[in-house]
C-alpha positions in Angstrom: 1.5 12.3 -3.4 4.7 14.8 -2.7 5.5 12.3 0.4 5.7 8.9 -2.0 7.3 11.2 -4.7 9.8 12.6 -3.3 10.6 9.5 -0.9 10.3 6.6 -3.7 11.0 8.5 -7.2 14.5 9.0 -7.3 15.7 5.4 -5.6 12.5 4.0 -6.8 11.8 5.7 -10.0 7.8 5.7 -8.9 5.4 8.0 -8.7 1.8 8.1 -7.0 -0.6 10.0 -9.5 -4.0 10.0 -9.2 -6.7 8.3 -11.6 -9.6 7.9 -12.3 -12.3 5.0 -11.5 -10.0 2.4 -11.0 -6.9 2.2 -9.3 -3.7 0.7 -11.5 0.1 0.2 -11.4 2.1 0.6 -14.5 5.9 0.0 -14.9 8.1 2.2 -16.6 7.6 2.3 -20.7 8.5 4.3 -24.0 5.5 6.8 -22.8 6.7 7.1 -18.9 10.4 6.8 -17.5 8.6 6.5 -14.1 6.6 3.6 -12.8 2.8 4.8 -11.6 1.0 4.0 -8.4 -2.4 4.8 -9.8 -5.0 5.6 -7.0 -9.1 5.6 -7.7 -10.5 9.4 -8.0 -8.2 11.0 -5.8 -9.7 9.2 -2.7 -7.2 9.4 0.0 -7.7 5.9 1.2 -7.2 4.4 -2.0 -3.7 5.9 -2.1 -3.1 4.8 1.0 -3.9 1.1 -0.2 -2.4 1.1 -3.5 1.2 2.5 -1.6 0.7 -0.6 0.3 0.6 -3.1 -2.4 3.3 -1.7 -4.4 5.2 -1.8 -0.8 5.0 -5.6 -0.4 5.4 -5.9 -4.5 9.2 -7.5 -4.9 11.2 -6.0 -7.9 9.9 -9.0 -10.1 6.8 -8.4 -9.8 6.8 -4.5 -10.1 7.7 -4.7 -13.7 4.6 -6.0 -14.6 1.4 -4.5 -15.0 -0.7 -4.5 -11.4 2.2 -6.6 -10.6 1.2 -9.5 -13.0 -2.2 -10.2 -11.1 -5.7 -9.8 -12.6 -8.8 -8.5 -10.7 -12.3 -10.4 -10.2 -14.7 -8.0 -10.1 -17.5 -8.0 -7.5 -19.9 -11.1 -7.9 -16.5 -13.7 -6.4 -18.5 -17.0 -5.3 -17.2 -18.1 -1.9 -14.2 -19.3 -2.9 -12.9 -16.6 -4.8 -13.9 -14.8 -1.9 -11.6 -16.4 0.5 -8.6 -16.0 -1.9 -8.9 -12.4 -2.1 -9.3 -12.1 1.3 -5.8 -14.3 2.0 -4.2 -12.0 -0.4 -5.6 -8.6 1.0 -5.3 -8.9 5.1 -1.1 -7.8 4.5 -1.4 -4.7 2.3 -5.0 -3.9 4.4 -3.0 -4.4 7.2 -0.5 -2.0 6.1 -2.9 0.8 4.7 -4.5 0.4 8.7 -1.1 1.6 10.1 -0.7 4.2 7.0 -3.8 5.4 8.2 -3.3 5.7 11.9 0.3 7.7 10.7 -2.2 10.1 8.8 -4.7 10.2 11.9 -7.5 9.2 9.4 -9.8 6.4 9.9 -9.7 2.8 8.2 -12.4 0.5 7.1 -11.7 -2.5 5.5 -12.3 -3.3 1.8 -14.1 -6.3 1.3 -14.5 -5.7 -2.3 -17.9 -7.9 -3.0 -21.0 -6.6 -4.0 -21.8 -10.7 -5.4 -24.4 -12.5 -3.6 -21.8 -14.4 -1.4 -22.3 -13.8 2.5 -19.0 -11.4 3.6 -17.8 -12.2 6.8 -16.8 -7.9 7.5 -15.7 -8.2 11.2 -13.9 -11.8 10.5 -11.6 -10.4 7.8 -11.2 -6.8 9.9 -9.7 -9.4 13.2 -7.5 -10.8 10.7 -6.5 -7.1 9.4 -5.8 -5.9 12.7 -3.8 -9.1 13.9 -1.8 -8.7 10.8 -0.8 -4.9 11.8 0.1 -5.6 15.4 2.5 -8.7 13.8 3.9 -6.3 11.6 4.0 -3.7 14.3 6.2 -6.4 16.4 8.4 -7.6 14.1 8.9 -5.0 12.0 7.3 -3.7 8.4 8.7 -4.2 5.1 11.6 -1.4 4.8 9.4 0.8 2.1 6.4 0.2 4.1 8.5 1.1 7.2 9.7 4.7 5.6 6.9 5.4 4.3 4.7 4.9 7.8 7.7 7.0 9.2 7.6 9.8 6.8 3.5 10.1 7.0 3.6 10.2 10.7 6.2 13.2 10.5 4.2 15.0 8.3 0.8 14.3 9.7 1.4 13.9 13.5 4.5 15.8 14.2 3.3 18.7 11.7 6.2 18.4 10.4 7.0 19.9 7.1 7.4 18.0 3.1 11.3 18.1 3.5 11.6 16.9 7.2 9.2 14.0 6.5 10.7 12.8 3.5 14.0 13.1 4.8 13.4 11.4 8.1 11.6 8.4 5.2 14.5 8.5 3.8 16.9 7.6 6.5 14.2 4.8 7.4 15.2 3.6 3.9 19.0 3.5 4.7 18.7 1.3 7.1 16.2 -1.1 5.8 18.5 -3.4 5.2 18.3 -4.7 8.8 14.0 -4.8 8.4 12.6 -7.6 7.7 11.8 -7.6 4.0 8.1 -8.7 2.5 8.2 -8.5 -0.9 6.4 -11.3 -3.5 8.3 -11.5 -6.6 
């Protein structure tokens, strides 16, 4: 949480708290001059996949509320399925290399406790293809600062300010990244 804060809230004006049951983003409003990157029960992982959707979110679509999408719930027939899949394999792929900068392991979410048969290893190939694409042609510049700062922090031991700062100059220059964001 100090990583994303102090990397994203003064450019960004966003802030990763921690929740409760469900995971949320809010925009700024009259009860919050910051926008919120809302994680599940303080589960690491969970912050690690909601920094990846608001890092492919454009600046449209981060003034709405979870980014002007809705949720199914679990119990998606087979079609729903595949939708949610086609949306989830960038910011999964994403929250695998946020991961491997933290050192911590990934699993895939495949979000479906319906009857529908879940094709787990199919959608993990398409994950992990994802990453190495992003991983060769570059991630989206938050996505890019914030990998950068978490492998500082986590892998190079080293400390808040020298991770943040070193995500910071990631930011500087990612106006030469490519740049992912849905509006």
């Amino acid at each position: 949480m100090a990583l994303f804060d102090g990397l994203f809230l003064p450019r960004y004006r966003t802030r990763l708290v921690r929740g409760g049951d469900e995971p949320l983003y809010l925009p700024a409003d009259e009860a919050s001059p910051c926008h919120r990157v809302i994680f599940a029960r303080g589960f690491f992982a969970s912050a690690l996949h909601e920094v990846s959707h608001w890092c492919i979110a454009g600046a449209r679509r981060r003034e709405f509320e979870d980014y002007g999408y809705w949720y199914l719930p679990d119990g998606r027939d087979a079609d729903q399925q595949r939708d949610f899949e086609a949306v989830e394999v960038a910011p999964q792929a994403l929250e695998l290399l946020f991961s491997r900068a933290c050192g911590r392991p990934f699993r895939v979410s495949i979000d479906n406790l319906g009857e529908v048969e879940v094709d787990r290893q199919g959608f993990q190939a398409r994950v992990e293809a994802r990453a190495e694409r992003y991983l060769r042609e570059g991630l989206p510049g938050r996505a890019a600062a914030f990998r950068q700062a978490l492998a500082v922090f986590y892998q190079e031991s080293g400390n808040l300010e020298q991770a943040v700062a070193v995500g910071q100059c990631c930011l500087e220059s990612a106006g030469s990244r490519p740049h992912e964001a849905i509006d």
